[in-house]
N, C-alpha and C positions, 0 to 999 in steps of 0.2 A: 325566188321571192325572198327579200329581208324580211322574215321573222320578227326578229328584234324590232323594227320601226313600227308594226302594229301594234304596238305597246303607249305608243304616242297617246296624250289624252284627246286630242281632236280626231284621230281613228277610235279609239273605246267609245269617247262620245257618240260618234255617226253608228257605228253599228250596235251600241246600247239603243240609239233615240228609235232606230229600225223595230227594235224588237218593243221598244214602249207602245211605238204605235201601232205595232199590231196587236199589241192588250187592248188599248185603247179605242184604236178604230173599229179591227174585228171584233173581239169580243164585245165588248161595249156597247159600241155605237153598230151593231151586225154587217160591217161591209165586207165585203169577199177583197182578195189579197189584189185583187186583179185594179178595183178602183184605188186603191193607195196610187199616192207619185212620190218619190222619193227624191230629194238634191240630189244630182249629178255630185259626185265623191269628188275632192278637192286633191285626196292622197290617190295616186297610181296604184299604189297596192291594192286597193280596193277592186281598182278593176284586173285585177289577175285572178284568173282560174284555181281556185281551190275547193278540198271539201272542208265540210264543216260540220258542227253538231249542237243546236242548242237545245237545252235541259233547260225544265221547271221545275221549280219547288214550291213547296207549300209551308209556311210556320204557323203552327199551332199549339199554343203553348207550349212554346221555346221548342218545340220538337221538328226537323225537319223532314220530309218527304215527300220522292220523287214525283211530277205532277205529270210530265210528259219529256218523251226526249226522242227529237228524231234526229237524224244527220244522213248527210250525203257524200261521201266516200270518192266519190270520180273528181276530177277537177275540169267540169263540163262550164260551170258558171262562171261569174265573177262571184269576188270574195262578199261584195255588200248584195248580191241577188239570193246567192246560197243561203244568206243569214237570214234573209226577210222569208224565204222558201221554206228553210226549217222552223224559222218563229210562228209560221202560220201551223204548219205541218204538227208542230211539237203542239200547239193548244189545242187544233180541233182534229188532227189524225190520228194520234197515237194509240194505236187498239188497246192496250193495258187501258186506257182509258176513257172516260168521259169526257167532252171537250170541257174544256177549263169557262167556268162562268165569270160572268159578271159578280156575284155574292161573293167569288174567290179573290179579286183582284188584288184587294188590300193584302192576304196572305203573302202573292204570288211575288219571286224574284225568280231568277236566272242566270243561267252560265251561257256564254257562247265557246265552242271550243274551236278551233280552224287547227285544220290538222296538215300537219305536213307531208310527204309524199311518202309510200309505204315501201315499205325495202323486204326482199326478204330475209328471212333472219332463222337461224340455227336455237335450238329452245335453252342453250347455254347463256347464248349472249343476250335472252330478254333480260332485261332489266325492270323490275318490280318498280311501278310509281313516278317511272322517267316514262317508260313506254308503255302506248296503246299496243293492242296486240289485234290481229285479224287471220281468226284459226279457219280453215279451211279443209274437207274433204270429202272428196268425191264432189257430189251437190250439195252438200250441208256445207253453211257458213255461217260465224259470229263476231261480234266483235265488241270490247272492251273498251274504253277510254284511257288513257291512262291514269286520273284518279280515280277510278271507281276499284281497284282492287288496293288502291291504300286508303279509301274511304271505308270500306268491308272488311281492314285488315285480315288478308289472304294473303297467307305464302305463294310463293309461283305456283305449289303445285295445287293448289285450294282455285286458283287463279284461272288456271289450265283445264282443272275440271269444270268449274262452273261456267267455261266456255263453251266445253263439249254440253251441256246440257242444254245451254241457250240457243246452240246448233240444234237441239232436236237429238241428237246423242246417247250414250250412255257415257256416268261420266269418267270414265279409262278411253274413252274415244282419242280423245287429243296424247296419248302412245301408239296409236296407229301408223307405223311406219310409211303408209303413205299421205298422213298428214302432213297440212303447210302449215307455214307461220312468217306472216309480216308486221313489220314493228312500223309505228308511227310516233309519233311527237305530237302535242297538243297547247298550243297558247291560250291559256285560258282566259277570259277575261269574266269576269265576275261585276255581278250587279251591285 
């Protein structure tokens, strides 16, 4: 997949107008995801298989915080189904949460992130703020975006623990010599 081309303003538009309507329609107006019909995508990218993650937020006098964030990690979908899957997912699933209401909307804005494919990676070569990271062991697993540890400003190794902990962990878990680590890349596009 070109990366780079999903930057287009006619791709940001179509998968921003995705997620309006699911504020809109679901929340709003209460239709389940399932009644939505979406335009058939103009750009090919859209219809290639990636994961993806979209985030809410909340502004409240001038203060930001997190409102819901789910994403999907496989690249089982196409890239405009994934987004419409986590827009739904991220307002009314996200257990830290309450689903996001109607009273909230005006606050509400959002990141979509579409993540690129996961490599694994030695815990030298992460890179703080380029890369997503997805720590792994045993049956515990977590994962980071890639701004959310330059958004928290955390060192890698602030970065590494707070992953082991979001695993369920202790946070020295991720020095576990049979610990993993894959690195991803993340195109944000902002509302």
């Amino acid at each position: 997949m070109d990366y780079q081309k999903l930057l287009d303003e006619e791709t940001k538009l179509y998968l921003h107008g995705i997620v309006a309507s699911i504020l809109a329609d679901c929340v709003k107006n209460k239709k389940s995801l399932q009644e939505l019909k979406f335009k058939t995508p103009q750009n090919t990218l859209l219809l290639e298989n990636c994961g993806a993650f979209v985030s809410y937020y909340k502004y409240e006098r001038g203060q930001k915080a997190l409102r819901g964030c789910v994403g999907y990690m496989a690249e089982v979908y196409p890239l405009w189904e994934i987004v419409a899957r986590m827009a739904y997912a991220a307002a009314f699933e996200d257990s830290r949460f309450y689903p996001i209401t109607e009273d909230e909307l005006e606050y509400i804005t959002w990141e979509i992130t579409i993540l690129t494919p996961f490599t694994p990676c030695l815990l030298e070569n992460i890179i703080i703020g380029k890369h997503g990271i997805l720590f792994e062991l045993d049956e515990y697993r977590a994962v980071f975006l890639p701004q959310v540890a330059t958004e928290q400003k955390w060192t890698k190794e602030e970065t590494l623990s707070q992953l082991a902990i979001k695993a369920g962990l202790t946070q020295n878990a991720w020095q576990d010599p049979k610990a993993k680590f894959y690195i991803f890349e993340g195109i944000i596009l902002t509302k």
